[in-house]
PAZAPA-4460 file (N, C-alpha, C; in steps of 0.05 Angstrom, whole numbers, plus 32768, in hexadecimal, padded with zeros to 4 digits):
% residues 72
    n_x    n_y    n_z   ca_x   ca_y   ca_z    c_x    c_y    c_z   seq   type   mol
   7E2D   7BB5   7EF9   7E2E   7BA1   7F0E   7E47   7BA5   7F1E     1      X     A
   7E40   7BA3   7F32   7E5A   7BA4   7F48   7E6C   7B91   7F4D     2      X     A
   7E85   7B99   7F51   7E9A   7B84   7F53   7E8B   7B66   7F65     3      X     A
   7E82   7B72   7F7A   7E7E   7B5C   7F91   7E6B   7B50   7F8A     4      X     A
   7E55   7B62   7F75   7E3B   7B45   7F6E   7E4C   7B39   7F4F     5      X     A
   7E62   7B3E   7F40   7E70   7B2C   7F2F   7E7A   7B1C   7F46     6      X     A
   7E86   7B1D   7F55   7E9C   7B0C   7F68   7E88   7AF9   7F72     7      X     A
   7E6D   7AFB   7F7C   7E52   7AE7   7F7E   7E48   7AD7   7F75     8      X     A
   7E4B   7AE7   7F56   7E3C   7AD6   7F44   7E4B   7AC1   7F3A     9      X     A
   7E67   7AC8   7F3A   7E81   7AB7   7F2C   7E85   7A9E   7F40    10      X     A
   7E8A   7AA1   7F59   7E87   7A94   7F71   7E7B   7A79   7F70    11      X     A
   7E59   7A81   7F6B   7E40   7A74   7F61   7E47   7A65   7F56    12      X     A
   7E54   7A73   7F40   7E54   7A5E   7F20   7E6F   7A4A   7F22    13      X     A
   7E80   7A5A   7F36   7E9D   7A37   7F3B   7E8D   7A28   7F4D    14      X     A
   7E79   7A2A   7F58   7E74   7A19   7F6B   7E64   7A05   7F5B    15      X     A
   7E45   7A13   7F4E   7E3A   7A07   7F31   7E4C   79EB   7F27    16      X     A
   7E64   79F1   7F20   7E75   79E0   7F11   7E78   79D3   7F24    17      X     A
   7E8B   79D2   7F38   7E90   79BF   7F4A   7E7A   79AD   7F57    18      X     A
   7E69   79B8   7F63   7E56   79A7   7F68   7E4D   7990   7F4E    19      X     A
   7E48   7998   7F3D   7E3D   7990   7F24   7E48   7979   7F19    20      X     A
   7E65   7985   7F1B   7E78   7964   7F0D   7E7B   7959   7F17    21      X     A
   7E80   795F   7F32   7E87   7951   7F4E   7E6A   7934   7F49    22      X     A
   7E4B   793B   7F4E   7E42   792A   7F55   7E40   791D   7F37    23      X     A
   7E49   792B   7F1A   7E42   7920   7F01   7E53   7902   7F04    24      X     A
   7E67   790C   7F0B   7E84   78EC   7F06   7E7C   78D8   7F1F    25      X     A
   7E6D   78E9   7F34   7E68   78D0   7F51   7E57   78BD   7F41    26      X     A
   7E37   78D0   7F39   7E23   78BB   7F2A   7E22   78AC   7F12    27      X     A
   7E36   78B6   7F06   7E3C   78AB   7EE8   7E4F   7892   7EF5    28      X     A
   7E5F   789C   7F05   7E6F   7876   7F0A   7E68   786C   7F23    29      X     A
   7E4A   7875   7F2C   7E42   785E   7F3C   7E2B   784C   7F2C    30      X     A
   7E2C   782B   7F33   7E20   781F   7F22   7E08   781B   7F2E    31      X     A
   7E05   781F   7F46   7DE5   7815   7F4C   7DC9   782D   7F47    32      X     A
   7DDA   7845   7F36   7DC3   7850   7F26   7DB7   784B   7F0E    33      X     A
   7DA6   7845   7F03   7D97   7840   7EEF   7DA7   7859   7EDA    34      X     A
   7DA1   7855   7EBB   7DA9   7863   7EAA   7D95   7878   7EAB    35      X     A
   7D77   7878   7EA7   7D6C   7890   7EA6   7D71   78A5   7EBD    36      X     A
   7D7C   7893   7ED9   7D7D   78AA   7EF3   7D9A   78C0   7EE9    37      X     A
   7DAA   78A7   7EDA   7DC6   78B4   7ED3   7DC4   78CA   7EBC    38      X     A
   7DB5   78C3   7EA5   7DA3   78DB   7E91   7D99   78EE   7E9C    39      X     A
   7D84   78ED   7EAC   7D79   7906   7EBD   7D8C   791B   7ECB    40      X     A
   7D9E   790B   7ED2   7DB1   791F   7EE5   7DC9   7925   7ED7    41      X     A
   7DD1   7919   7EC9   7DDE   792E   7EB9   7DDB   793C   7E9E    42      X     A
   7DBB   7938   7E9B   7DB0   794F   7E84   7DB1   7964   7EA0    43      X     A
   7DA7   7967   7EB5   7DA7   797E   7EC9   7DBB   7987   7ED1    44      X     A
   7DDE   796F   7ECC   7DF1   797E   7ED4   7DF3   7994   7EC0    45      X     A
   7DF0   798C   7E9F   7DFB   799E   7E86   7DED   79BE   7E86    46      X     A
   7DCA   79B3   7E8C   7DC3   79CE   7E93   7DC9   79E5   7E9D    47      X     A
   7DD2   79D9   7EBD   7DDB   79E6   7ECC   7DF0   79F5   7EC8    48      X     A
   7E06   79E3   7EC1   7E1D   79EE   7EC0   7E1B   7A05   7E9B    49      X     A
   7E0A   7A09   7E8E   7E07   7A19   7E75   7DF9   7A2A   7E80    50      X     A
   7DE9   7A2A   7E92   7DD5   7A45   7EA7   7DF1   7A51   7EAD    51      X     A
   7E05   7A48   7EC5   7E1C   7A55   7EC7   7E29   7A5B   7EB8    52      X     A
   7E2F   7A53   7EA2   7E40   7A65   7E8F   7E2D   7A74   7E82    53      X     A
   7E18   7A75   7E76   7E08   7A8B   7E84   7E0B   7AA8   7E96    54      X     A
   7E09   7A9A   7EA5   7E0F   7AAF   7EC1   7E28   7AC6   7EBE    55      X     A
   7E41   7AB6   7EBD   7E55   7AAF   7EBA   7E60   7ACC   7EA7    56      X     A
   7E4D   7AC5   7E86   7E5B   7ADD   7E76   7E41   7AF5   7E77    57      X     A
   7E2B   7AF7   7E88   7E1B   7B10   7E92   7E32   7B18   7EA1    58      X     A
   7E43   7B14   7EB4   7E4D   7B16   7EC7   7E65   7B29   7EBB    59      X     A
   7E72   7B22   7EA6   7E87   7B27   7EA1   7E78   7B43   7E89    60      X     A
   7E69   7B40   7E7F   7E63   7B57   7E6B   7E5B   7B6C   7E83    61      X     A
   7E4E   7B66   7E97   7E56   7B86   7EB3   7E6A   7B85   7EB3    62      X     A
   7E82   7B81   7EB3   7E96   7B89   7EBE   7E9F   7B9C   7E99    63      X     A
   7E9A   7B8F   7E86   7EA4   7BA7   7E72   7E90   7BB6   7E6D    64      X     A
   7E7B   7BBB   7E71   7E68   7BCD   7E70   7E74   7BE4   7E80    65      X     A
   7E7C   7BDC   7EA1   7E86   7BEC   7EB3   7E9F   7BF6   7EA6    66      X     A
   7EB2   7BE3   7E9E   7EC9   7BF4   7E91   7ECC   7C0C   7E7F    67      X     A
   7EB2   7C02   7E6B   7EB0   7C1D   7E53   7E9F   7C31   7E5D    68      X     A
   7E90   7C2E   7E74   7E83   7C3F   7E89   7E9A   7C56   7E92    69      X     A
   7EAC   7C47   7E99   7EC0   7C5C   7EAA   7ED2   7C62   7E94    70      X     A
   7ED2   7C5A   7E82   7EE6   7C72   7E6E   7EDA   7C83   7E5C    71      X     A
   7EC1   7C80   7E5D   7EAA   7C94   7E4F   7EAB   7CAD   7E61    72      X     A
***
């Protein structure tokens, strides 16, 4: 994997997080959501953000694949 599609994918995945917690703490302390709307959305924040870490360590095993590539 190439530097620039690691640098993409990593990108992705700070954004993943930010977006994610960002609206987790808006909906969790706003009160005029119901509890199951507040359940739903943040069983989808946890997902999400475990898809990106995920992502995250594919991302990083190219980059040592590439490393023991170039000293082979």
């Amino acid at each position: 994997m190439s530097f620039r599609d690691r640098l993409w994918l990593r990108i992705t995945v700070g954004w993943t997080f930010f977006v994610w917690l960002v609206f987790t703490r808006n909906i969790v302390g706003d009160p005029k959501h119901s509890f199951g709307f507040k359940a739903v959305h943040v069983t989808l924040a946890i997902i999400s953000i475990v898809l990106a870490i995920g992502v995250w360590v594919v991302s990083s095993r190219g980059r040592t694949r590439d490393r023991e590539e170039v000293r082979n």
